[in-house]
C-alpha positions in Angstrom: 203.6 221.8 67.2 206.7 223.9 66.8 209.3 223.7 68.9 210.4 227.9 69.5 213.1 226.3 72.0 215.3 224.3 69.1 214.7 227.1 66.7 216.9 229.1 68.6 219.4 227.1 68.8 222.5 227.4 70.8 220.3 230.8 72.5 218.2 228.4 74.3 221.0 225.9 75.5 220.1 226.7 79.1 216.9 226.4 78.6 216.6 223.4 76.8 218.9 221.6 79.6 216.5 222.7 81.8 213.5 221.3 79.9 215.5 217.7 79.5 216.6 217.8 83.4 212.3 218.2 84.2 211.9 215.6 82.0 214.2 213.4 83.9 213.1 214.5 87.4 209.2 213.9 86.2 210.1 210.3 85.0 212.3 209.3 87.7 209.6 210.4 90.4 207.3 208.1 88.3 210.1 205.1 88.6 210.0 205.7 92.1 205.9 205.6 92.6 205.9 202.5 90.3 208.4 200.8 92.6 206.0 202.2 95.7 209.1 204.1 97.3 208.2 207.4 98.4 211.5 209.0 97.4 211.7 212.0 94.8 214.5 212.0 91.8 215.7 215.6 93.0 216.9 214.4 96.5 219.0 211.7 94.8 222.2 213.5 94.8 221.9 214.9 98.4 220.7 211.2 100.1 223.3 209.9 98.1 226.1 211.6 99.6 224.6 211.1 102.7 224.2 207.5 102.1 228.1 207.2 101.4 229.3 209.3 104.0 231.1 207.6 107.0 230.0 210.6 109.5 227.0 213.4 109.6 227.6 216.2 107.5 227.1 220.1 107.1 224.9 221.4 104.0 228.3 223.6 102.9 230.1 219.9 103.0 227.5 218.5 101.3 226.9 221.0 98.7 230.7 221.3 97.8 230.8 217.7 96.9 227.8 217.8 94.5 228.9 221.6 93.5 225.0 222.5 94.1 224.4 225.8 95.5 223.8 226.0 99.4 220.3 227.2 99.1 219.2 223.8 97.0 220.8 221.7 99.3 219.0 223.4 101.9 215.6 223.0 100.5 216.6 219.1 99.8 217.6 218.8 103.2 214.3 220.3 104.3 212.4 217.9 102.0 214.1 215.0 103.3 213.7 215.8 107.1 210.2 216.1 106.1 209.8 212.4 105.0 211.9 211.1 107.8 214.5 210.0 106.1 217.6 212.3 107.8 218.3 213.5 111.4 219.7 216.9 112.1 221.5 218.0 115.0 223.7 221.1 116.0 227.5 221.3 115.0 229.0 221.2 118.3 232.4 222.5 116.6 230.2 225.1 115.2 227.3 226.5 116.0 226.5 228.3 113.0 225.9 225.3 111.3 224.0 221.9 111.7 225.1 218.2 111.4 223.5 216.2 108.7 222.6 212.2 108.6 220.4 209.2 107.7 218.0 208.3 110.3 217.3 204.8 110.8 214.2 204.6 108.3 216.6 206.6 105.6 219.4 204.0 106.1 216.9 200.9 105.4 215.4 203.0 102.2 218.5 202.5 100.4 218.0 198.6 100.4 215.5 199.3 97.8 216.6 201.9 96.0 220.1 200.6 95.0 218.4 197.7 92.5 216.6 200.7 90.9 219.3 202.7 90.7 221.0 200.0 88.7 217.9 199.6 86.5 218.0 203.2 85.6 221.3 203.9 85.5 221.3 201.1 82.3 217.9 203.0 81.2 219.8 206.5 81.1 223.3 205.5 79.5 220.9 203.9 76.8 219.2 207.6 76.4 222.1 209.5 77.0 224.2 207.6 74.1 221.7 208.0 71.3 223.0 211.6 71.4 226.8 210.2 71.9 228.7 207.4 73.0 230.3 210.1 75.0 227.9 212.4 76.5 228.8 212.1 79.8 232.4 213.4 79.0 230.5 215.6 76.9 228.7 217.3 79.3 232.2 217.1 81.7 233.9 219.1 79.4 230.9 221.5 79.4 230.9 222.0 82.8 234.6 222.6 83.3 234.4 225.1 80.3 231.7 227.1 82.1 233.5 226.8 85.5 237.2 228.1 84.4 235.4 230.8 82.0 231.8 231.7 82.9 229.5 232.6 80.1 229.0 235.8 81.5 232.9 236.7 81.2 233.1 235.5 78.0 229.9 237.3 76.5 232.6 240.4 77.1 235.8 238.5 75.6 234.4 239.6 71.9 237.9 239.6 70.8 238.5 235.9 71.4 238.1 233.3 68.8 237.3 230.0 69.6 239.3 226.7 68.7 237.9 224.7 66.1 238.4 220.9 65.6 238.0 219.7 62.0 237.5 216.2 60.4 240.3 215.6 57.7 239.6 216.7 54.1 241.6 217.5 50.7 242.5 221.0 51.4 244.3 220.4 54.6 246.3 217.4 54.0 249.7 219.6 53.5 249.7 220.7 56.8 249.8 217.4 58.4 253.4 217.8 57.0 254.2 221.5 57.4 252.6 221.0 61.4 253.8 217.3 62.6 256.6 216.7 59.9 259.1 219.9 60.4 258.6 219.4 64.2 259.8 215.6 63.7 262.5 216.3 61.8 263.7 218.5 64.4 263.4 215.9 67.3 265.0 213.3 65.0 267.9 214.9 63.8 266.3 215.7 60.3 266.5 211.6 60.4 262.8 210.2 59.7 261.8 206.8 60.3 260.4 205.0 57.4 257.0 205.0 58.8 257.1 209.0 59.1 257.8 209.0 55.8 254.9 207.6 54.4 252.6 208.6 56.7 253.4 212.7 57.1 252.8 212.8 53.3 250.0 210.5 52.7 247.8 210.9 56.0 244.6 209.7 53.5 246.0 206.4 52.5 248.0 205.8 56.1 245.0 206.6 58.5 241.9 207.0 56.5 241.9 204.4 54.3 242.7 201.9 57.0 239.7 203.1 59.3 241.2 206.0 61.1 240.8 209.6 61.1 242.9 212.9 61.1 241.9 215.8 63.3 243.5 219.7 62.4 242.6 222.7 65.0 242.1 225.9 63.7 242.2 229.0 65.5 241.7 232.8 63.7 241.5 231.3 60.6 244.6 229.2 60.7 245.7 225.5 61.0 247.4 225.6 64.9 247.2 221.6 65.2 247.0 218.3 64.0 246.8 214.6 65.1 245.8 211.5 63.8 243.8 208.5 65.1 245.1 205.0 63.8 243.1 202.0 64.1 244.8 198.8 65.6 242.1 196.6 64.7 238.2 196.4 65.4 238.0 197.9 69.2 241.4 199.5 69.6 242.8 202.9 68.6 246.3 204.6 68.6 246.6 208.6 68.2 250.0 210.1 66.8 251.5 212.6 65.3 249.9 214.9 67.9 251.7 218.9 67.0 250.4 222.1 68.3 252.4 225.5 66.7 254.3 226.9 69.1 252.6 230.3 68.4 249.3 228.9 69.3 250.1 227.2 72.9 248.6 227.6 76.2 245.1 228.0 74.6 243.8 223.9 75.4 244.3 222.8 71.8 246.2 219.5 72.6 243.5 218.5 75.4 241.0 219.5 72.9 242.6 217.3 70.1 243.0 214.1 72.4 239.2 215.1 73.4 237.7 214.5 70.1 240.4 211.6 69.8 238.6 209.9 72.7 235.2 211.1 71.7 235.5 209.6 68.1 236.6 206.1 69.4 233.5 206.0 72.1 231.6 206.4 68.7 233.1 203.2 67.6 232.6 201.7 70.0 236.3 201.0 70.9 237.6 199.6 74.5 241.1 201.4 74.2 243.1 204.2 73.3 247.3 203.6 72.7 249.9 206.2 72.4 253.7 206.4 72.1 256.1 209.0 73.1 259.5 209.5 74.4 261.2 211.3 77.9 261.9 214.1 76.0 257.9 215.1 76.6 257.5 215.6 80.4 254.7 218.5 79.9 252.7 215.9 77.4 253.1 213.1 80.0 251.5 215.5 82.6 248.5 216.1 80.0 248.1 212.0 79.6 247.9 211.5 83.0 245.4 214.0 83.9 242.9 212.5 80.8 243.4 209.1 82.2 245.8 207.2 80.4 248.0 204.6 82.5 251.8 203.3 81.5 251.5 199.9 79.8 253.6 197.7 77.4 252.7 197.9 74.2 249.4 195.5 72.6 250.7 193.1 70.0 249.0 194.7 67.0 251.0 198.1 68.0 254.0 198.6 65.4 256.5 200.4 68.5 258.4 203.4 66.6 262.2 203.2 67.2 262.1 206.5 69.0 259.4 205.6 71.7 260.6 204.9 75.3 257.2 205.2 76.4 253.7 203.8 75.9 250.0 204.9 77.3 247.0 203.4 77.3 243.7 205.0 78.3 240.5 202.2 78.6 237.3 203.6 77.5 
């Protein structure tokens, strides 16, 4: 049968979440009827919260954690108070609005539905990673996108380009030095260290040859970024060399870099991700924070730079 939906590709993104979300629903309202629970997969976020929650709460409070809209978490709420499973009672602080909780019978489902939830959770990372290792951080940055810049606003941004991350090849290895190397040279003093020399000319032999990769970010047609990812050993990963022209700042292209940093070790399968850096970098060390990485000393198979006075590590 063909398939209309994939042949229009990124046209039908919507709609093709849609159709994989009804999937999901359909089978998870199965799971539940198997298990003889009567509970339906689209309440799952609502009761959750509610299931978590130390004290009733309003549909606005609810919906805000969950970022639904108010009219689905109404008609969830409705659905629920229908099957006995939550209370509602008026907001005595306002009375606009009505207080939200787990009646008794609601409180004792969730004996049996956190075993399941276990079950399928272990079911859906199994589904979710033969698209990526990473899809849930996928789908993350997806939603943030959307949320900072809906699609609607940027249907009328024709003038913007997007940022584009590129795998390493031939025809880009001399900007690894014009990008990363001039920038170095400044910081040091126009002093390299004798593992900047090598690899700043020779990215193929120092990082792809040993099992890592180089990433370059182009944006209106020109190389804006690089960064490289150097494996440590089988499950652990360093990035370096991370430069971003200062011409082409303030557009996401270091987060994006670090992004498909992270995204490429979740495809192999690797538990960590290592950086170094100095003090001099305050606005970087704001960046590593907010993806996650932590302070830590450095692993044994790390060679530490002269220059660093600071290491990160960021567990995948």
């Amino acid at each position: 049968m063909s398939d209309t939906l994939t042949k229009l590709g990124h046209l039908a993104g919507a709609s093709r979440f849609r159709r994989i979300s009804e999937k999901l629903y359909l089978d998870g309202d199965k799971i539940y009827t198997d298990a003889g629970i009567r509970f339906k997969a689209s309440w799952f976020s609502v009761y959750y919260i509610l299931a978590k929650a130390n004290s009733p709460l309003t549909v606005l409070q609810i919906a805000s954690q969950i970022d639904f809209s108010h009219i689905t978490v109404k008609n969830v709420v409705r659905e629920l108070e229908t099957a006995t499973l939550i209370g509602i009672a008026q907001n005595p602080a306002d009375r606009r609005s009505k207080l939200i909780e787990l009646t008794n019978s609601g409180k004792k489902m969730l004996q049996q539905l956190e075993p399941l939830w276990l079950s399928f959770s272990k079911v859906l990372q199994s589904v979710f990673e033969t698209g990526h290792p990473d899809f849930i951080n996928i789908i993350n940055r997806i939603d943030k996108e959307i949320a900072q810049n809906p699609i609607s606003d940027r249907v009328q941004q024709t003038h913007t380009e997007p940022v584009l991350i590129l795998d390493y090849k031939p025809s880009l290895k001399k900007y690894f030095y014009e990008l990363a190397g001039n920038w170095l040279l400044d910081v040091l003093n126009g002093k390299l260290e004798e593992e900047d020399k090598f690899t700043l000319r020779n990215p193929d032999k120092a990082y792809l040859e040993t099992g890592g990769f180089v990433f370059f970010a182009l944006h209106k047609s020109e190389v804006v970024g690089c960064v490289a990812l150097k494996r440590l050993d089988e499950e652990t990963f360093e990035f370096a060399k991370l430069f971003i022209d200062p011409n082409a700042r303030n557009l996401g292209i270091a987060t994006k870099l670090i992004e498909r940093c992270i995204s490429r070790c979740q495809e192999n399968n690797a538990g960590q991700l290592w950086l170094q850096t100095t003090m001099r970098m305050p606005e970087a060390h704001k960046l590593y924070y907010k993806l996650g990485f932590d302070d830590q000393p450095p692993p044994p198979q790390m060679t530490v730079l002269g220059r660093t006075e600071k290491i990160m590590s960021l567990a995948l």
